[in-house]
C-alpha positions as CSV (number, residue, x, y, z in Angstrom):
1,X,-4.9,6.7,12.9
2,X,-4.4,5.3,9.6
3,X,-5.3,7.7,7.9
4,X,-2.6,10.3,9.3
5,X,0.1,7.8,8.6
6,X,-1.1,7.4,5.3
7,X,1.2,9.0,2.1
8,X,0.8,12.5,2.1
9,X,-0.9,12.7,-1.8
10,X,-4.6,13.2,-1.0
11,X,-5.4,10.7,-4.0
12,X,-2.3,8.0,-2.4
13,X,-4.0,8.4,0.9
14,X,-7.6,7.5,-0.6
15,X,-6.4,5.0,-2.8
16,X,-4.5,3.5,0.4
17,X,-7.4,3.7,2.7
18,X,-9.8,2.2,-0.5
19,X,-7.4,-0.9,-0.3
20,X,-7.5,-1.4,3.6
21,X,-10.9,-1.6,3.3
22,X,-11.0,-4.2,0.5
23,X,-8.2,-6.4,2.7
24,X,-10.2,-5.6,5.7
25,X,-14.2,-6.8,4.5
26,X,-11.9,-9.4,2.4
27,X,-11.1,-10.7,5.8
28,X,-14.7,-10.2,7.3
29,X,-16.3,-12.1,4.1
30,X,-14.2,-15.1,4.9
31,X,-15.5,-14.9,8.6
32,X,-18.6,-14.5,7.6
33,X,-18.9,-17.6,5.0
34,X,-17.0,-19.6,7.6
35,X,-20.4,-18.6,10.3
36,X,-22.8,-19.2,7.8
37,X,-22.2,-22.3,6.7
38,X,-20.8,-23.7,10.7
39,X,-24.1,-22.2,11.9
40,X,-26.6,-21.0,9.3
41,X,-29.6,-20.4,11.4
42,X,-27.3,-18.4,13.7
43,X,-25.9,-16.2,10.8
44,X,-29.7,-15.7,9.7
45,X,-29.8,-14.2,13.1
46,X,-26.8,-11.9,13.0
47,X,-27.0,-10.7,9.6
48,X,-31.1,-9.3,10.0
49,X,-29.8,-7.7,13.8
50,X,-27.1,-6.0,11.9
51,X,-29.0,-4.8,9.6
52,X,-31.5,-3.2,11.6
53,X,-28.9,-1.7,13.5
54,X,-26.7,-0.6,10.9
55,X,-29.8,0.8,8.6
56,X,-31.3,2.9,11.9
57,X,-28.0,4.5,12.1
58,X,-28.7,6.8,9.6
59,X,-32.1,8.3,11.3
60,X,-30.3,8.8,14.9
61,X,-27.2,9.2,14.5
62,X,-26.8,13.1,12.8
63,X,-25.5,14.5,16.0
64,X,-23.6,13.6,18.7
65,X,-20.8,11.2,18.8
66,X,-21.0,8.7,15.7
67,X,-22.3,11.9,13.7
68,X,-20.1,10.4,10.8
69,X,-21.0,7.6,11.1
70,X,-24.6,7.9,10.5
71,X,-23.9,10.3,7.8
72,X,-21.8,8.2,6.5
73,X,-24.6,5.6,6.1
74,X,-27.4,7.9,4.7
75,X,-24.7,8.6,2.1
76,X,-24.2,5.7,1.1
77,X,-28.2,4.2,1.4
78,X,-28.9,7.7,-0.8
79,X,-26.2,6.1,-3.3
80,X,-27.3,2.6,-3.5
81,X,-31.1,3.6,-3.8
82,X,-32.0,0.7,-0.7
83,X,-30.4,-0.6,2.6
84,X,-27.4,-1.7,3.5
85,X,-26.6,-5.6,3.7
86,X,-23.9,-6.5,5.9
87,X,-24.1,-9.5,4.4
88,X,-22.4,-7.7,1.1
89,X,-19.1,-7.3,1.0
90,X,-19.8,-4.8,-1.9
91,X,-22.0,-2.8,0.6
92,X,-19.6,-2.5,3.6
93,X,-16.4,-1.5,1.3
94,X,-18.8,1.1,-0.2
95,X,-19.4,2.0,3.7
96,X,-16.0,2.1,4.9
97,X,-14.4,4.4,1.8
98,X,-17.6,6.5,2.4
99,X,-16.4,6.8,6.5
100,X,-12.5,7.4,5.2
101,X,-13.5,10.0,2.4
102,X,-15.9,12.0,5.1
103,X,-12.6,11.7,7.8
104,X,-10.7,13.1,5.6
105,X,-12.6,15.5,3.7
106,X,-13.0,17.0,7.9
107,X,-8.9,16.6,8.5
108,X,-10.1,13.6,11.2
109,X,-7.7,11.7,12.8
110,X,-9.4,8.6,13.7
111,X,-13.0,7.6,13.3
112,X,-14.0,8.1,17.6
113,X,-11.5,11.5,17.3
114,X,-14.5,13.7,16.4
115,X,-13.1,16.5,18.9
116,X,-9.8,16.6,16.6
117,X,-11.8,17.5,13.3
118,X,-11.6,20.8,11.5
C-alpha cells in the first residue's frame, strides 16, 4: 500500500520506498544483533533456516502466488553472483528495493495484490 501513497514522481516514489527499506532492515539489524548475542546458538539456528528458505525461493516460486517474490530473489542472487544472507543487512535492502522496483515496474499495489497488477 505504500507504494500507492508514495509521491507521484516515479524517481520520489523509488527513492521513498529505497529509504523505507533502509529504516525498516535498520530496525531488523538491531533485532537481529539483540538475538544473537541474547541467544547465539539460537540465532545460528534462524539465520541457516532462513537462508535455506529464502535461497529455495527463487527455484519454486516463478508461478503462482509469491511469483515476485521469487523473482525478485533470482534477481537479486544473479546480481550478487552467490546467496542471499539474511544475516546482511546489505543483502535484504538489496532484496526489498528489488521487490519495490518489480511492484512498481507492474503498477502493483501491495506485495500479496498480485490480482491488481497490470
Amino acid at each position: 500500500m505504500l507504494l500507492k501513497q508514495a509521491p507521484t514522481s516515479g524517481a520520489m516514489r523509488a527513492a521513498t520506498n529505497a529509504w523505507l527499506v533502509g529504516q525498516e532492515q535498520g530496525f531488523v539489524q538491531t533485532q537481529l544483533n539483540a538475538f544473537q548475542k541474547r541467544d547465539p546458538g539460537g540465532y545460528a539456528t534462524a539465520m541457516q533456516e532462513l537462508n535455506q528458505g529464502l535461497n529455495n525461493m527463487s527455484s519454486f516460486s516463478r508461478t503462482g502466488p509469491d511469483r515476485i517474490f521469487g523473482g525478485a530473489v533470482a534477481e537479486v542472487q544473479q546480481r550478487l553472483g552467490r546467496n542471499l544472507d539474511f544475516r546482511n543487512q546489505a543483502d535484504r535492502q538489496t532484496l526489498g528495493n528489488q521487490i519495490n522496483s518489480d511492484l512498481l515496474l507492474k503498477n502493483c499495489t501491495g506485495t500479496r495484490a498480485y490480482g491488481a497488477c497490470q
